[in-house]
C-alpha positions in Angstrom: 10.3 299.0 308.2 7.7 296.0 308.9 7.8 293.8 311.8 9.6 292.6 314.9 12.8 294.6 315.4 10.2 296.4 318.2 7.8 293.5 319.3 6.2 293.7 322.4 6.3 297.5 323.5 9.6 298.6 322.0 11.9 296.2 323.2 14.7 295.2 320.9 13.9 291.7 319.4 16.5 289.6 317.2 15.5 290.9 313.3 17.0 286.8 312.5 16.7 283.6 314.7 19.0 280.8 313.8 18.7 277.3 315.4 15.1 277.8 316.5 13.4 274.6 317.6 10.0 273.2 317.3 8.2 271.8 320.0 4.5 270.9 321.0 2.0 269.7 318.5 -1.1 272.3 318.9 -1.2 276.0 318.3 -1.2 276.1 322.4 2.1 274.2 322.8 4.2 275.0 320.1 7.4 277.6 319.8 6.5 281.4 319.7 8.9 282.7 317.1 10.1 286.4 318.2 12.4 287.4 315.2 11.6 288.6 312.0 12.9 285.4 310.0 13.1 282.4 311.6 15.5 279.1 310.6 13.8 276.0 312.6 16.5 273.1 312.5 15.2 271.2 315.1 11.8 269.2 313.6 10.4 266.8 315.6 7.7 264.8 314.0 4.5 266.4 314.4 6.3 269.6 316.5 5.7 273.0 314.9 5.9 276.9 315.9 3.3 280.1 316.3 3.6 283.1 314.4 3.9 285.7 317.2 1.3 286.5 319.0 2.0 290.3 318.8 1.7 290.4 315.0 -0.3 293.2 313.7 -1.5 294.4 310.6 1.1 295.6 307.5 4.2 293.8 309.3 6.0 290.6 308.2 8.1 286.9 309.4 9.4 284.4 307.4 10.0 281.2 308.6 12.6 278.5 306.9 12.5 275.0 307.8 15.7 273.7 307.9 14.9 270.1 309.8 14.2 266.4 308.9 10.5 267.0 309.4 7.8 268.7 307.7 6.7 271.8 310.1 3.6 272.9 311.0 3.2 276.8 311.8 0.4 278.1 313.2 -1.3 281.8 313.1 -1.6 283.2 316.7 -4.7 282.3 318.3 -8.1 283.7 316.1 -5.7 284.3 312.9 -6.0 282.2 309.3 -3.4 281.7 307.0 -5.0 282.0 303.3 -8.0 280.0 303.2 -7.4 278.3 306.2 -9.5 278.1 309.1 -9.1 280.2 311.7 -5.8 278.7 314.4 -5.0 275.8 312.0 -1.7 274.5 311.2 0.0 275.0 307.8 2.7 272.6 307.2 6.0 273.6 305.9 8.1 271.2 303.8 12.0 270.3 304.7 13.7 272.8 302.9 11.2 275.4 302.3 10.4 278.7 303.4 6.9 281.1 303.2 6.9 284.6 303.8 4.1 285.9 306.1 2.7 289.2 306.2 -0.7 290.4 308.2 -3.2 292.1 306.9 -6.0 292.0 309.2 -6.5 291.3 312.6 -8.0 288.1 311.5 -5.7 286.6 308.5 -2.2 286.2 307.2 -1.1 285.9 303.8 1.3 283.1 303.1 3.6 283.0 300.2 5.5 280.0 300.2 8.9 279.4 298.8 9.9 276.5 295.4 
């Protein structure tokens, strides 16, 4: 079983987070997600989320963004997404969701939903 039902030294994390909230507009300030799948509702313009930072290689998060705002989501700090640079921003339409999954200790693949 991939990903965050044990992050952070075997405590029990939420496997789904509902009603998540953006905030801060750099990889520095924005929301750690915890859970496995994440639904951010809350969007403020220019607000976004980090992938979190405990993420290792072969596990998974999915993120779903469910506000009035596109979203950005960053890797945690020294990650890529795809062929991004290293700590930049993807951002995530309303109403779409991407399915990460780790497979070094330097990049993320991101497979975004229609």
């Amino acid at each position: 079983m991939a990903l965050l039902n044990v992050i952070g030294g075997g405590e029990q994390a939420a496997l789904v987070a509902t009603s998540v909230t953006a905030a801060g507009t750099t990889q520095a300030t924005a929301t750690e997600l915890t859970a496995a799948d994440s639904e951010v509702t809350t969007v403020a313009s220019g607000a976004g989320v980090v992938l979190n930072r405990l993420l290792t290689s072969g596990e998974e998060m999915t993120v779903f963004n469910a506000g009035l705002n596109g979203l950005k989501v960053y890797p945690p700090t020294g990650m890529k997404f795809n062929s991004l640079p290293a700590n930049a921003a993807m951002t995530l339409s309303v109403n779409t969701g991407v399915f990460f999954r780790c497979v070094s200790t330097s990049r993320i693949i991101g497979l975004l939903s229609a």
